[in-house]
C-alpha positions in Angstrom: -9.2 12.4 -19.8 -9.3 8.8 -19.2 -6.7 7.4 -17.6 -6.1 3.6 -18.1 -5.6 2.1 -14.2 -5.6 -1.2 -12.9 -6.8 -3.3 -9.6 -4.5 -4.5 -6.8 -6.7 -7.7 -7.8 -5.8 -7.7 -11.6 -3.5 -10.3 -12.9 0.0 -9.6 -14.5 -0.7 -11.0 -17.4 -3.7 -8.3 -17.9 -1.4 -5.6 -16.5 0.8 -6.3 -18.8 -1.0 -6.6 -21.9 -2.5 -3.0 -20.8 0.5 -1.7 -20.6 1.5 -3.1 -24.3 -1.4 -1.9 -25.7 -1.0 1.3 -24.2 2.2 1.8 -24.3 3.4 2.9 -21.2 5.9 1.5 -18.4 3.3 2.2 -15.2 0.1 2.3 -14.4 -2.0 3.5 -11.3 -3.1 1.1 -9.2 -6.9 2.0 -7.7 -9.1 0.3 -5.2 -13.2 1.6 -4.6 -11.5 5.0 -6.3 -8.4 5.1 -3.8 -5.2 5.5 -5.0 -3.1 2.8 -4.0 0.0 3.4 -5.5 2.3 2.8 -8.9 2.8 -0.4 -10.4 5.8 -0.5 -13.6 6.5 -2.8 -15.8 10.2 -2.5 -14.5 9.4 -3.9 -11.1 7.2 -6.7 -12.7 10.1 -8.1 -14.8 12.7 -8.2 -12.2 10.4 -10.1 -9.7 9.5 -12.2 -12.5 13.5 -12.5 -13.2 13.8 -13.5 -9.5 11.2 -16.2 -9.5 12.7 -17.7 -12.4 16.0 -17.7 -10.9 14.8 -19.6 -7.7 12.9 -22.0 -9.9 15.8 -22.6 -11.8 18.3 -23.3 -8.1 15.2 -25.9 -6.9 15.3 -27.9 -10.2 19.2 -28.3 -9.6 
């Protein structure tokens, strides 16, 4: 089985769209065939969430 992974050195944006198209909520992340850990869309989202939020307070 071929499990769809992703890079520590992949964009979101290509994360994201993988896990879209895949359907799914997380995704390995592999480096020279090491696992490095989980990455979910979750966690994405809510850092993106806090970004936007501290944009928002510096245009203020």
């Amino acid at each position: 089985m071929n499990v769809p992974r992703v890079s520590p050195f992949d964009d979101m944006r290509h994360v994201l769209d993988l896990m879209d198209q895949k359907d799914l909520w997380t995704l390995p992340v592999v480096h020279r065939n090491k696992f490095m850990g989980m990455i979910s869309k979750g966690t994405i989202l809510n850092q993106y969430r806090k970004e936007l939020i501290v944009q928002t307070c510096l245009e203020v």
